[in-house]
Backbone as numpy.savetxt, mean C-alpha at the origin, in Angstrom:
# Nx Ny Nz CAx CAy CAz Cx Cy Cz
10.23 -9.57 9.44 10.23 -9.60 7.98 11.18 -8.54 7.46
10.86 -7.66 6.66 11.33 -6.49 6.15 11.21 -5.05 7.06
12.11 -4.07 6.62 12.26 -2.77 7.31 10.92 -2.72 6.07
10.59 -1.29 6.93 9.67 -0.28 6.04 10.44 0.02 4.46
11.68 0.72 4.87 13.00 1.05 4.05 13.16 0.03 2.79
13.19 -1.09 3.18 12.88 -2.59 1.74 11.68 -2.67 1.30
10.46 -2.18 2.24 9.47 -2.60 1.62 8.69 -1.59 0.72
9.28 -0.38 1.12 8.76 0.82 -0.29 8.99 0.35 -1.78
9.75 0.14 -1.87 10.21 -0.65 -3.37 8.89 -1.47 -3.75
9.24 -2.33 -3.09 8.15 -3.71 -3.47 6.66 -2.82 -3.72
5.89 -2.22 -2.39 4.73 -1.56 -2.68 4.08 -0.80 -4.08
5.74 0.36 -4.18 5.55 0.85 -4.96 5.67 0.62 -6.55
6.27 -0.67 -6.58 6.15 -1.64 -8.05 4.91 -2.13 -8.46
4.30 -2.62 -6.59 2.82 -3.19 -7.20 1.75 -2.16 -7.33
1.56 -0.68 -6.76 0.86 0.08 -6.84 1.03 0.78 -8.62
2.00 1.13 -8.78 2.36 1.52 -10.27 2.17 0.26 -10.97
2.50 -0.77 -11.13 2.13 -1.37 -12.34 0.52 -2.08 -11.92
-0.18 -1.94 -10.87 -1.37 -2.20 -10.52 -2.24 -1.41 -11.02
-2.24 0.11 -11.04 -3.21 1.29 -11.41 -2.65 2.03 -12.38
-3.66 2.67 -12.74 -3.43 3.27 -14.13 -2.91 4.66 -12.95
-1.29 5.26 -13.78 -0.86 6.31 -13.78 -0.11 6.81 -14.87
-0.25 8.27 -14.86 -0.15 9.33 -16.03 1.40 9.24 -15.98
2.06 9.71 -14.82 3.23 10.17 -14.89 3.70 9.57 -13.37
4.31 8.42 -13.80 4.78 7.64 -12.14 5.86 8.45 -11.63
6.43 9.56 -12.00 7.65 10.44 -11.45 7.05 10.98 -10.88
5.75 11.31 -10.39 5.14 12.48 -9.98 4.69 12.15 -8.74
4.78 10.30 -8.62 4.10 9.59 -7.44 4.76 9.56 -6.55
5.14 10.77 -5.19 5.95 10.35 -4.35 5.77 8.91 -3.21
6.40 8.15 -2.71 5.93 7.69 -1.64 5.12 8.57 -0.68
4.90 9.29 -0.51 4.11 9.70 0.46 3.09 10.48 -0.08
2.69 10.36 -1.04 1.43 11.23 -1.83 0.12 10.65 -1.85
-0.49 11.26 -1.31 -1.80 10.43 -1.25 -2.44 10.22 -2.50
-2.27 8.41 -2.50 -2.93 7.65 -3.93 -4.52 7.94 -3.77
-5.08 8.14 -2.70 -6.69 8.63 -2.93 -7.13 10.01 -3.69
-6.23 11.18 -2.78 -6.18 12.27 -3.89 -6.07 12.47 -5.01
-4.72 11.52 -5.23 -4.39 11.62 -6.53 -5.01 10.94 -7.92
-6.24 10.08 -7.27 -7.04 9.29 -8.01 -6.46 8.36 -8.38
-5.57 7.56 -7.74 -4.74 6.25 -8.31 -5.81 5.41 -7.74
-5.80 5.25 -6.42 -6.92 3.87 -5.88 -8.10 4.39 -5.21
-8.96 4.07 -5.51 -10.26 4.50 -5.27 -10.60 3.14 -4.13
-11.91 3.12 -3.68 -12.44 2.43 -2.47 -12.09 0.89 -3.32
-12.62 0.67 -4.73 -12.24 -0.47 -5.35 -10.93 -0.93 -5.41
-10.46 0.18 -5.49 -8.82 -0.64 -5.43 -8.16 -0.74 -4.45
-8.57 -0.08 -3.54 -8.24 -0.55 -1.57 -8.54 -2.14 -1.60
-9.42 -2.92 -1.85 -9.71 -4.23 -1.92 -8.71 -4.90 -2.42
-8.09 -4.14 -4.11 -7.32 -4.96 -4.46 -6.15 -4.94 -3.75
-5.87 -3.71 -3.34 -4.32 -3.42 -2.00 -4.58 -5.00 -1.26
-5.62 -5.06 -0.38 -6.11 -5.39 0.28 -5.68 -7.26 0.07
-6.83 -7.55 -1.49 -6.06 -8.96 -1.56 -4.96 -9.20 -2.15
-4.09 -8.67 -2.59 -2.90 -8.15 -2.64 -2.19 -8.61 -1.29
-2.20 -7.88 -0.27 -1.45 -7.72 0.68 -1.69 -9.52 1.67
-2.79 -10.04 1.30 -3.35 -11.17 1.62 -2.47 -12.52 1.01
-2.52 -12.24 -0.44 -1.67 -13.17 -1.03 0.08 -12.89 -1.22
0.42 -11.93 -0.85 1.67 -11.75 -0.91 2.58 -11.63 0.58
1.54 -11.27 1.76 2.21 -10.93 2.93 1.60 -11.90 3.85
0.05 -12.96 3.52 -0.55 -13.56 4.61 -1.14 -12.47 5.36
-1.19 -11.25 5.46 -1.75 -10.44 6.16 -3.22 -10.04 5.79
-4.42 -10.88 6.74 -5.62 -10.20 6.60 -5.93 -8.69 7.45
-6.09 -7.98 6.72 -6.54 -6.30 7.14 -8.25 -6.42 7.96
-8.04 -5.81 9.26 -9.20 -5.93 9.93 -9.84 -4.93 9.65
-11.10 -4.74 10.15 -12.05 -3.68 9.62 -11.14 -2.16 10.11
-11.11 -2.48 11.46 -10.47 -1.46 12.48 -9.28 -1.30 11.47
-8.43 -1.65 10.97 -7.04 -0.97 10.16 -7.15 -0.31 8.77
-8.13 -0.69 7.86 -8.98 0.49 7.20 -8.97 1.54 7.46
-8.01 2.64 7.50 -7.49 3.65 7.66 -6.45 4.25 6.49
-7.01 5.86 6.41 -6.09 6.32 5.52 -4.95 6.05 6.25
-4.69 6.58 7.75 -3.49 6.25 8.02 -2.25 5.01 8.05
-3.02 3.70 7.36 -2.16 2.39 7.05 -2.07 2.52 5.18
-3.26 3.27 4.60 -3.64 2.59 3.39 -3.38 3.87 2.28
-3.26 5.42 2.83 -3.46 6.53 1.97 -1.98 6.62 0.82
-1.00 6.03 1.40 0.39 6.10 0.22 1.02 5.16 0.95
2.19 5.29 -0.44 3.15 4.14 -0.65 4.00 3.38 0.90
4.04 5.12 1.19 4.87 4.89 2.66 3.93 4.59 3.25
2.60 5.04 3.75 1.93 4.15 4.96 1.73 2.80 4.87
1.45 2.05 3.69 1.05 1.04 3.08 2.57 -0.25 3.55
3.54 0.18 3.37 4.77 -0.20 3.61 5.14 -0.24 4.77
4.74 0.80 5.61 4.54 0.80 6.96 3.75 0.02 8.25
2.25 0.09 7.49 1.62 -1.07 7.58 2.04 -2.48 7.98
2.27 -2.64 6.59 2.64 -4.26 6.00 3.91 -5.06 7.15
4.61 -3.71 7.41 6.12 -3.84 8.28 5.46 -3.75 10.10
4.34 -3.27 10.18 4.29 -3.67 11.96 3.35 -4.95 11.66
2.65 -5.28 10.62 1.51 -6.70 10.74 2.76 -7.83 10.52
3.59 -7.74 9.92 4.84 -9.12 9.70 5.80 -8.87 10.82
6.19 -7.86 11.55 6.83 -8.07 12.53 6.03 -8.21 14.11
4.95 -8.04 13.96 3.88 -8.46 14.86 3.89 -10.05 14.63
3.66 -10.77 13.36 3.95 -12.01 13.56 2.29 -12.39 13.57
């Protein structure tokens, strides 16, 4: 599918215009959206069917991890080994 590198863009269009944020300059890719109170456990779901209807990718229990799901870049990262996994 896509590099990680193409797919930050895309993520980070749907995470910002998905959740309420104060100041989207402030949102690095790599900032944790849990800390920062952007997505809470409810809005992991919406990541979630999100990533379902846009990538075909169902998220297993086991990948529920900050480390696929905590920011823009892991999320992108993610998305880029489940579509090149195939």
């Amino acid at each position: 599918m896509s590099s990680t590198e193409e797919l930050v863009p895309r993520v980070r269009a749907y995470v910002l215009s998905n959740f309420p944020v104060a100041d989207t300059g402030a949102v690095t890719n790599s900032a944790s959206l849990m800390e920062l109170g952007i997505v809470d456990s409810t809005g992991l779901l919406e990541v979630f069917e999100w990533l379902r209807d846009e990538f075909s990718i169902e998220v297993a229990d086991a990948e529920m991890v900050p480390d696929n799901f905590d920011s823009i870049a892991n999320i992108a990262a993610y998305v880029g080994r489940k579509t090149a996994a195939g």
